[in-house]
N, C-alpha and C positions, 0 to 999 in steps of 0.2 A: 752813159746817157740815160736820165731816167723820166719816163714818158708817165706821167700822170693823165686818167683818161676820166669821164665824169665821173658823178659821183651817184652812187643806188642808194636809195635810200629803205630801209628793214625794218617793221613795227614789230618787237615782240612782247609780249606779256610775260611780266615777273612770276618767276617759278615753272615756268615752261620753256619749254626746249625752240631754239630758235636759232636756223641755215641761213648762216651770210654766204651771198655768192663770190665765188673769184673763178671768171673768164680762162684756163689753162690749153686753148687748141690756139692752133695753125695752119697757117693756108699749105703750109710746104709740108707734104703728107711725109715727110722723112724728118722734117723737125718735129722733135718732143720737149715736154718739160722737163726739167733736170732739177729744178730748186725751187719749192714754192712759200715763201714766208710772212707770213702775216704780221703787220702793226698795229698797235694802238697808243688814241691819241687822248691821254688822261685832262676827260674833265669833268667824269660826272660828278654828280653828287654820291653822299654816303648810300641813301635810297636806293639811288640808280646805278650798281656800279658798272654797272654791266652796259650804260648805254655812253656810247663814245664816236668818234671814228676811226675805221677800222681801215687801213692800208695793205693792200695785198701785193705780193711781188713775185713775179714770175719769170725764171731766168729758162732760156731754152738753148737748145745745142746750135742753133744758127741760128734765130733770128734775136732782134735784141730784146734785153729785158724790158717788161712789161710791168705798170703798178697798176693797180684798181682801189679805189674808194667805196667802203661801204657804210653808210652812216646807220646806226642802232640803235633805233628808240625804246624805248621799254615802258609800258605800260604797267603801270600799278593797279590790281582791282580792286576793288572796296569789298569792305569787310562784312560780313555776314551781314543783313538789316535787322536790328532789335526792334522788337513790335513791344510798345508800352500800352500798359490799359490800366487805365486810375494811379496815370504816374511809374507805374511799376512793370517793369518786363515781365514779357507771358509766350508761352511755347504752348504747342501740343492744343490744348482746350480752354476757351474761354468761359467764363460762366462758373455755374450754371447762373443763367441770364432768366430773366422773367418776362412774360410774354406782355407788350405793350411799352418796355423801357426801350431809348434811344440807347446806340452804342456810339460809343466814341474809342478809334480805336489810330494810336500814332506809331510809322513808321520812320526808323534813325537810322541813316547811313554812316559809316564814317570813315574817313581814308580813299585812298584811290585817286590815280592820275590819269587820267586829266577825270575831274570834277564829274562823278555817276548821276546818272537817271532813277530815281525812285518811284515805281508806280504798284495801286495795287488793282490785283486782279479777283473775280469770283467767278468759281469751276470754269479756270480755264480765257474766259470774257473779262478783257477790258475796265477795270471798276472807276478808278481814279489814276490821273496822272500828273495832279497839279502839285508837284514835288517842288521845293526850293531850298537856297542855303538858308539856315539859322542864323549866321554868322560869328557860326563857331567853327565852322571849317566842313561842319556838318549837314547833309541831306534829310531834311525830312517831307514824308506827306502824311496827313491827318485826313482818315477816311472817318466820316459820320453819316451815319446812316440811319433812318429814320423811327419810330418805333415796332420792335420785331413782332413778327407773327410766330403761328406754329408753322409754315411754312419756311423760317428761315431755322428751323433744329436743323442740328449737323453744319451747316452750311461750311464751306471750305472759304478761308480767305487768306490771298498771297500774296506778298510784298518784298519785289524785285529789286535790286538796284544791281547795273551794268553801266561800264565806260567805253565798252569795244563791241565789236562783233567777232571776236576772235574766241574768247571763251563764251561758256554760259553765264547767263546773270544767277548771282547769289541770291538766293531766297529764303524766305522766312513764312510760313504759314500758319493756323491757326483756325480750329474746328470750333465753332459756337455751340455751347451748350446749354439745352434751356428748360425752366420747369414752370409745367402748366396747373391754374388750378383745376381742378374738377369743374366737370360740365352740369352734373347730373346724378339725384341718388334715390332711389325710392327704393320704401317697404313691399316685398312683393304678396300679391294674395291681399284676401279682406281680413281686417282685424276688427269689426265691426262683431261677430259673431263672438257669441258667447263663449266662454271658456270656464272650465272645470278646473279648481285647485287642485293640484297634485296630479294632473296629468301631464304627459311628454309632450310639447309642439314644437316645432322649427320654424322658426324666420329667418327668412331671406330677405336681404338687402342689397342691392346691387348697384353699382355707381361707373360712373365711364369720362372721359376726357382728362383725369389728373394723370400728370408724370413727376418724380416715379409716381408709382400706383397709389392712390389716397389710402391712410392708413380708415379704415369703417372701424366703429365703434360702438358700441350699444348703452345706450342711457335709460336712466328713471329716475325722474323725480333730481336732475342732479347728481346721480350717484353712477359711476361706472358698473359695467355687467361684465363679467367674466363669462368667457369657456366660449366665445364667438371663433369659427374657424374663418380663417379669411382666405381667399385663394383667387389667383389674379390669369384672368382667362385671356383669347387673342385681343391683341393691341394694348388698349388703354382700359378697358372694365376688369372689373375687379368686384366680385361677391363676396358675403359675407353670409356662414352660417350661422343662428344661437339656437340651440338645444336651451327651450324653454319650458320651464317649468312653474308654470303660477302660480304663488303661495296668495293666501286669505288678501293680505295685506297690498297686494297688486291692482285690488277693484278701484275701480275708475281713476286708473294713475295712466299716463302718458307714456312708451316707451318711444326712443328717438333712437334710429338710425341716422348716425353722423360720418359724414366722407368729409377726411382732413388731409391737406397738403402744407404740411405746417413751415413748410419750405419757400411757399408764394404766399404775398399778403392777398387777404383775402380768398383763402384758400379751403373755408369752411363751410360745408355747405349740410342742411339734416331735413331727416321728413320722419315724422311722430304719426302713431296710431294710438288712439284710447282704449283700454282693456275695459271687459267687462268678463269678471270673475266669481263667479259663487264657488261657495265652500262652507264649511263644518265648522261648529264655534271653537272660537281662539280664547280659551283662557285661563286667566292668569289668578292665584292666590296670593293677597298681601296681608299682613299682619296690620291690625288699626295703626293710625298714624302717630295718636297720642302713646302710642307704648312703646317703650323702648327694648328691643327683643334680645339684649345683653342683661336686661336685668328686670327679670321675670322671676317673684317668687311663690313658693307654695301662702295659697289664701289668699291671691291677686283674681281680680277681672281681665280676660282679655278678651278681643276679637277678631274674625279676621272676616275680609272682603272677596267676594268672588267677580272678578272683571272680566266683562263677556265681551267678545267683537264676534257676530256671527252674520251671515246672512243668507238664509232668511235668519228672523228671529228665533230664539230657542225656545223651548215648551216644557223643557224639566232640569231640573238642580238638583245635583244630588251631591252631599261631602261625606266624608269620610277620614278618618285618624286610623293612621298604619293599616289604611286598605280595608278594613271597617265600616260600614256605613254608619251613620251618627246620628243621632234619632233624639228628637226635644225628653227631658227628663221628664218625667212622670208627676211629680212634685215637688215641692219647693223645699227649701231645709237643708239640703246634703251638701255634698262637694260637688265638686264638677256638674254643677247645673245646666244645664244646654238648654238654648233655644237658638231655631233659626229662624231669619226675618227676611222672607226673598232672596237674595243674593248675601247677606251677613250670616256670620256664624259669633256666636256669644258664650261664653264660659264663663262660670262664677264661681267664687272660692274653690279657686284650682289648688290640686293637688299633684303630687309627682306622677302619678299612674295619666294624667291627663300630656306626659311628653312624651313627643313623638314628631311625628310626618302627618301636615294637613293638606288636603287636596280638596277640589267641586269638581264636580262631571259635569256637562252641559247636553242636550241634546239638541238638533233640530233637524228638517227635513232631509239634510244632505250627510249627515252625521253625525257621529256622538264624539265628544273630546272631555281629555281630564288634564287641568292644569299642571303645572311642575310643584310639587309637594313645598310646603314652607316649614323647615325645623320648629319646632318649639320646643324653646329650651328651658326647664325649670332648673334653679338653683336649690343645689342641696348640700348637705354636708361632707365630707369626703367619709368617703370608703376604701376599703381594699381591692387590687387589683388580683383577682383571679388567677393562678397557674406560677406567683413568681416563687424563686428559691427561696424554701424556706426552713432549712438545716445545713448549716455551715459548718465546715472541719475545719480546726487548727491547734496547731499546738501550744503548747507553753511557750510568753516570751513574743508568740508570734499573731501577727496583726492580720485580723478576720477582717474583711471588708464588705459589709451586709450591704445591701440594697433594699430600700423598700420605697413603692413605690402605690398610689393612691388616682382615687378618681373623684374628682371634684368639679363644682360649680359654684362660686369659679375655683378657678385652677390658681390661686393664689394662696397661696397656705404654707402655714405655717407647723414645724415637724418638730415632736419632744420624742427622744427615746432614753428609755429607760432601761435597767438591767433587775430583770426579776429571779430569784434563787430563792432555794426554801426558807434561804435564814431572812433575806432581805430584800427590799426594789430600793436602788440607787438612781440618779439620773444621768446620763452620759453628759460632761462637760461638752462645749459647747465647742472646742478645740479638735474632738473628736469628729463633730458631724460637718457633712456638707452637703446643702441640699440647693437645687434649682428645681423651679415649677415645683410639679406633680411628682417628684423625685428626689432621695434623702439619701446618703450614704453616710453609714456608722464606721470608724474604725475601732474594733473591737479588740484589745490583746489580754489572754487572758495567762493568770499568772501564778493561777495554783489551782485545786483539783474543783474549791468553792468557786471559782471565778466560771464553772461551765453550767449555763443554762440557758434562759429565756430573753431576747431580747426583745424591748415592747415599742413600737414605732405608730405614736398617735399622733395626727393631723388635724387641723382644724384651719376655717378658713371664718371670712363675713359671716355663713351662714350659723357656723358654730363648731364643734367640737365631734369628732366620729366616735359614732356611737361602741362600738368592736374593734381594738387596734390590732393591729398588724404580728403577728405574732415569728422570732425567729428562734432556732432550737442552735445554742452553739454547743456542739461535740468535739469530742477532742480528736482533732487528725489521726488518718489512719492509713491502711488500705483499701482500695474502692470494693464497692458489694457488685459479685458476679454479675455475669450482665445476665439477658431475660430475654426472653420468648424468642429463643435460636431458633432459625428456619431454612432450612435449603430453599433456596426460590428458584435456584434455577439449573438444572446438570446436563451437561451434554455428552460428547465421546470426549471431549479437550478441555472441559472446561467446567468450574463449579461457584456458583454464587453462595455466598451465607448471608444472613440477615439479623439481626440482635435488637435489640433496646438495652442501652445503657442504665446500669444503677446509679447509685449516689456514689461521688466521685471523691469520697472520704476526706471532702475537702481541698482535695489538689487539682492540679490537673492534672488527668489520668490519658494515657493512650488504652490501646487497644491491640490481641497479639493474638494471632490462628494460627497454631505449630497443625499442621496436616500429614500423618502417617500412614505409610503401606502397611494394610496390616496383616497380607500375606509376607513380606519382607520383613515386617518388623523395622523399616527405617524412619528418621524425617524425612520425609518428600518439598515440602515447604516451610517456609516460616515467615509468617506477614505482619508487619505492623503499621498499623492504620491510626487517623485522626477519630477517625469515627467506626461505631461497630459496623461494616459492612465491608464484608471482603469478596474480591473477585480473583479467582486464581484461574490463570492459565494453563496454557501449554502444556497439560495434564495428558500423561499418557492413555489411550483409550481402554479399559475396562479393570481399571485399577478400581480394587477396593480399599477405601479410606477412613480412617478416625482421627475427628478435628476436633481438636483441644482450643477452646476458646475461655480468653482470660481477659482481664483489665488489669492495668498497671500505673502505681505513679509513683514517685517520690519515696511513697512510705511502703511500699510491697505491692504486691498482686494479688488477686482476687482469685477465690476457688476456681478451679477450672469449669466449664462445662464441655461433656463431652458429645457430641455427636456422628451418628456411620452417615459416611455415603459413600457414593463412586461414579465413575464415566461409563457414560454409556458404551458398547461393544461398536468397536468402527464396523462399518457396513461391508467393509470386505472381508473382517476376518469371519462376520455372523453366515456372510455368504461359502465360506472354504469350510465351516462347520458343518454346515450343513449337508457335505457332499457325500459322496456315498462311499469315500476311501475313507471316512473317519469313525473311529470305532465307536460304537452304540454308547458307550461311556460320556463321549464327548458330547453330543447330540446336543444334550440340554445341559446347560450351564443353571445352578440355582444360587443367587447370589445368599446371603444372609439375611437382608431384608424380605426377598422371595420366601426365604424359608420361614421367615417368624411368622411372615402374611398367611403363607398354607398352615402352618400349624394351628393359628389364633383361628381361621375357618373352620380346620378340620373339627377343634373341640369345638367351636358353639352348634358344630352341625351331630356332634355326637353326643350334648347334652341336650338339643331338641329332641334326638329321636328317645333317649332318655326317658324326660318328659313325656312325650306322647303315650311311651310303652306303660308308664306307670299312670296314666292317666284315664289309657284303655281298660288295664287290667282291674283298675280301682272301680269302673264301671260295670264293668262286666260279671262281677260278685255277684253272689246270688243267696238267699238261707240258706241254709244247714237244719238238718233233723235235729232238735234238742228234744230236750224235756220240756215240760209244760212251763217250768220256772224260766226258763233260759229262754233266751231270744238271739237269732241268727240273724246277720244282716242288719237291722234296726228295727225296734221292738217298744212299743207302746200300748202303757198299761191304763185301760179307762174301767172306771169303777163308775159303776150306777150309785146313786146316791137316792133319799128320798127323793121320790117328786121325779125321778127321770123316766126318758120313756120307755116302756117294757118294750114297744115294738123293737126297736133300736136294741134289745140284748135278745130276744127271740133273732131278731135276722143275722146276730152272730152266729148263735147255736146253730144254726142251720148251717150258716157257710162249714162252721165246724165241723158240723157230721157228715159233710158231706166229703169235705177233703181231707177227715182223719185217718181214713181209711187207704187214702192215695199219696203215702208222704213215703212210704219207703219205694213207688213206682214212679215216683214226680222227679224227672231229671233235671228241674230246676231248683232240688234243695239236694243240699251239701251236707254228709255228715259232720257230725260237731266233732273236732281234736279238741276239745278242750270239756275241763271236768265238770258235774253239776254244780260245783260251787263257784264258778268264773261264769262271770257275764261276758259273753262278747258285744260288742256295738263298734261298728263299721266307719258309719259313717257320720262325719260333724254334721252333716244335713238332714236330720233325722225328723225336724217340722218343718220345713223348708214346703216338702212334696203332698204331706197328707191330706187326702181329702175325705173322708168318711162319711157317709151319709144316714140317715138317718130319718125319715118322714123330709123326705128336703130338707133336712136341718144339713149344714156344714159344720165341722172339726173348727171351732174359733180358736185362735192362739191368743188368749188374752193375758193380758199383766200376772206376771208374780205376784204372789202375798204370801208374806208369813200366814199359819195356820196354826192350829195348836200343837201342842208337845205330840212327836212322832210323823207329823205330818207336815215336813219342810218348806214343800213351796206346792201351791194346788194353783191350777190354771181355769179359770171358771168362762165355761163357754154360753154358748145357749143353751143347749139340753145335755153338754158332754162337759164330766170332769175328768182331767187325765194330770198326769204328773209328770216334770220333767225326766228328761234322759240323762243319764248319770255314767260318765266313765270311767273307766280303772284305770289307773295310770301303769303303766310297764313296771314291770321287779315287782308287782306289789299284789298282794292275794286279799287286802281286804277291799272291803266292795263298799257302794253306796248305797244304803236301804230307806226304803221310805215307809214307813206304816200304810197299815190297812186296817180299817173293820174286819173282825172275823168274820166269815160265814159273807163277809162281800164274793162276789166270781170277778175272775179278772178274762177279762179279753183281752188277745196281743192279736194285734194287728201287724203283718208286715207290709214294709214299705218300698216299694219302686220306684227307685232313685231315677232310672229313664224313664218315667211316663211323662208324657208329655200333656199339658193340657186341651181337654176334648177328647178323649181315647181312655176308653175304657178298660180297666183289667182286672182281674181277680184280686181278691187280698184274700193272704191264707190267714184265718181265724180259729184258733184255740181258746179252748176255756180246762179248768183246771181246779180241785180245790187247793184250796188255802194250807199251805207248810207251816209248821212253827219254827220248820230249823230250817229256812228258805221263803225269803222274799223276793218275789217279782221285780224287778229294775226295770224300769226304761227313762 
């Protein structure tokens, strides 16, 4: 018997878990259930599979079976709500929106049994719930909302749709995003006060209410300002620095600080101060208008314009050519005429020395300035350039490739080269040369011993033809010439630099070779070959001494060597362990070779000083010698009275005579004489140099030679004294120099002291004597 009893009815929601009941007790606390089975009654849909009626059956040990009905709805939810905004779904953030626009913003539900609610909410509150079908199967509600403020940034908005109260409603939200323009911008500080060109100021600019932050800007005249820093402080202001610097050209110009929000219309907002700027004149050099400065020649007029911006006004002009001051020519006539006219400068029948660099100075109260110089270019005819190669090697057969190269105005020119030898000048076909601009290259090959000489490279342009060509030497290829002016430039304990100048490269190209020798060992140490003469050699052991052979080399052989010493310096620990006191006295001092030539080259020039000095003392320090009346010791001067001389002057001899004739074998100031009565001695080449003899005030004159008559060589005629030159003997040789005398003349010898100095008095020893026939007096 099967007892069907009502029927429960179950709402569950798809995708969730959902408890159908079935009733399993009994009154008869000893009856249990034994069998409990469940049915279902197929009729959902494919949707719904799960919602049917369910039959439960419960078999017990006593009482009878039992069914129960449970009917199972199922609930479909709706599917997430898509929020459209201009048409188009939107998640997350709407915007960025602009302050004052309406928004229109639609929610879409779709799916879900039984038929969802869609409403939308803000933070939380109620907004809209006027949701309907489409009739597309679909839920929509359409929130619009008025024009936004700053008060709706951020704002949160949610839109729900639910068909139960069983789950949560699916929602969809969306954050408004919005940009505002700028409220507000001004220049901080007065810009009304005067400013100074070339000094540092700062402007501040400062603006507030744009989101994002307004980019600030700095203007003039139109034109953007760089190096503004911008930096954006709490909330919505945002400063702007400019490191200003006012140049001339700033006076009474407008600078605009601009706040832009180029994101919002109308989002530009500026505020301008007027400058007012002094400064130093600003100016500029132009060449007249009428001249064209490509094509300026020697005996043309030109001029040029000095253009002043200054304020204040300027009070002096001054020009100048290659920093020269320029000053009106004196007369009329010549070349390079100058005159200036206030601010013009004028030249007349220019010549080449008038090219150069032109510039005006300006001056006025706040400073002095000098324009940017304007070239002036004279056209001339080409010349040679300065410094290029000009002796080339090569051989027989083989093709020289000369280079010659010119300076011209203009630079259009035109190159003949020729080949000059003693027999002949040819011209180089035309097959041979190649030339661009300012630049000509010959190929040269020469083909027997006639074919080496002179190559001649003339230029010539508009202006005309150069005056001096170009001159090349062709030699015949060889080995390069030694290199030149070796120098150690640098030496340490490990390491040694050399230095050279290259010779002529005999035509090839040559390298370059530094074999470096022990030259205690006698080995190679190195062997370097370089592009260039300058070697650096390492990793040299410390206090090696070296000799480096340096050479050039190419193709055709090597060049004489050159040799030079050097070495590393002593590392500093082993100079340190030398010096100790277990090292034998030997060691102590190390004298390299260079040390040694250094002490030697010293030791001789300090042993031919002293040399010198000794013979220059002892040559001093002589003194007469006792002769004979004829002879003279020391230095000896023979004065003959003549008519008309003065007596007093041979009396004041006599006297000194007699007085010290008698005191010459006692006077430890004379020297006997080694040598015979027939040898003159004379001492010294300075023998008139020192004399001063007096005489009634008279002085000893040294006047002019003159031939005299037969006997009487050369007579020196003073004011009241005649005397005769000093005559020396040459070594090896016994004949003498004589000079005549009147008989029955007296001679006085005077000796002479070579140290007196003038103003200090000393004696002169005076002799008188008669006349020899087989003995003349010398001095």
């Amino acid at each position: 018997m099967i007892c069907i009893g009502r029927v429960t009815h179950v709402v569950g929601v798809a995708g969730r878990r959902v408890d159908l009941p079935c009733d399993t007790t009994t009154v008869d606390p000893e009856d249990r259930a034994v069998l409990v089975l469940w049915y279902k009654t197929a009729r959902a849909s494919p949707r719904t599979a799960d919602a049917a009626l369910y039959r439960c059956r419960v078999d017990f040990t006593f009482s009878p079976t039992r069914n129960q009905r449970v009917n199972l709805t199922v609930i479909m939810p709706p599917d997430r709500p898509v929020i459209l905004y201009n048409g188009r779904p939107v998640s997350g953030l709407v915007g960025p929106l602009q302050e004052g626009d309406p928004l229109e913003l639609t929610c879409l539900s779709r799916g879900g049994r039984p038929e969802p609610r869609v409403t939308w909410s803000r933070d939380d509150l109620l907004l809209d719930d006027s949701d309907g079908p489409d009739g597309s199967g679909q839920v929509i509600n359409v929130l619009r909302l008025a024009p936004l403020g700053r008060e709706d940034l951020h704002t949160r908005l949610v839109c729900s749709a639910t068909n139960n109260n069983i789950s949560r409603p699916v929602t969809t939200q969306v954050v408004l995003d919005m940009y505002f323009r700028p409220l507000s911008v001004t220049i901080l500080g007065s810009a009304r006060a005067a400013t100074l060109a070339g000094q540092s100021y700062e402007l501040v600019c400062q603006a507030y209410g744009s989101r994002p932050p307004a980019n600030l800007s700095w203007w003039m005249d139109g034109a953007a300002l760089d190096g503004g820093r911008t930096e954006s402080g709490l909330g919505n202001i945002t400063s702007s620095t400019l490191p200003f610097k006012p140049r001339p050209t700033d006076n009474g110009r407008e600078i605009t600080c601009r706040a832009e929000n180029s994101l919002v219309s109308g989002g530009t907002i500026e505020d301008k101060r007027l400058l007012n700027v002094r400064y130093a004149p600003i100016v500029a050099v132009r060449l007249g208008y009428a001249l064209d400065p490509d094509d300026i020649k020697e005996g043309a007029d030109v001029y040029f314009e000095c253009l002043i911006r200054a304020n204040p006004a300027v009070y002096s002009v001054v020009w100048s050519h290659d920093e020269r001051p320029v000053r009106p020519s004196p007369r009329a006539g010549v070349s390079d005429m100058v005159s200036i006219n206030e601010r013009s400068l004028v030249i007349r029948n220019l010549s080449r020395r008038s090219a150069g660099a032109y510039r005006c100075r300006a001056a006025n109260p706040e400073g002095e300035a000098a324009g940017r110089p304007v070239h002036l270019s004279v056209k001339y005819a080409p010349v040679c350039v300065s410094g290029q190669k000009s002796r080339y090697g090569t051989a027989r057969n083989e093709a020289a490739r000369v280079t010659c190269q010119v300076e011209a105005s203009p630079a259009d020119v035109t190159f003949r080269w020729q080949f000059n030898s003693s027999a002949e000048t040819l011209d180089l076909p035309f097959s041979q040369i190649a030339s661009r601009g300012v630049e000509s290259r010959a190929s040269y090959t020469p083909k027997t011993e006639l074919d080496y000489g002179t190559l001649l490279c003339t230029a010539e342009n508009d202006i005309g033809r150069m005056v001096k060509p170009c001159v090349f030497n062709i030699v015949p290829a060889g080995p390069p010439e030694p290199l030149r002016n070796c120098t150690v430039i640098n030496q340490t304990s490990d390491s040694l630099e050399v230095k050279c100048a290259a010779g002529f490269d005999g035509g090839l190209p040559q390298y370059f070779v530094a074999e470096l020798f022990d030259v205690a060992g006698r080995r190679l140490v190195r062997n370097l070959t370089r592009p260039f003469p300058h070697f650096a050699v390492l990793e040299l052991p410390p206090g090696l001494e070296l000799r480096l052979e340096l050479y050039a080399a190419n193709s055709r052989g090597r060049s004489r060597a050159i040799t030079l010493d050097g070495f590393t310096l002593k590392a500093a620990e082993k100079r340190i362990s030398s010096s100790t006191a277990d090292a034998p006295p030997a060691e102590k001092l190390s004298v390299t070779p260079i040390l040694g030539v250094l002490i030697g080259v010293v030791a001789s020039l300090i042993i031919i000083a002293i040399g010198v000095v000794a013979c220059m003392r002892n040559h001093s320090r002589r003194v007469p010698r006792p002769v004979k009346h004829a002879d003279l010791v020391n230095s000896s001067l023979m004065i003959k009275d003549r008519a008309g001389a003065d007596a007093d002057f041979a009396e004041a001899g006599l006297r000194v005579a007699a007085k010290l004739s008698g005191a010459d074998e006692a006077n430890p100031d004379v020297v006997p004489s080694k040598y015979g009565p027939d040898h003159e001695v004379v001492e010294s080449t300075r023998l008139l140099n020192h004399v001063h003899v007096s005489a009634r005030g008279s002085r000893l004159s040294l006047g002019s030679c003159s031939a005299q008559s037969e006997g009487k060589r050369c007579i020196h005629q003073g004011d009241s004294v005649t005397y005769a030159e000093l005559s020396l003997p040459r070594p090896g040789k016994t004949s003498r120099s004589v000079r005549g005398r009147d008989p029955g003349t007296a001679v006085v010898y005077a000796t002479i002291d070579h140290g007196r100095t003038p103003g200090r008095a000393r004696d002169t020893v005076v002799r008188t004597g008669e006349p020899s026939d087989q003995r003349e007096s010398v001095v």
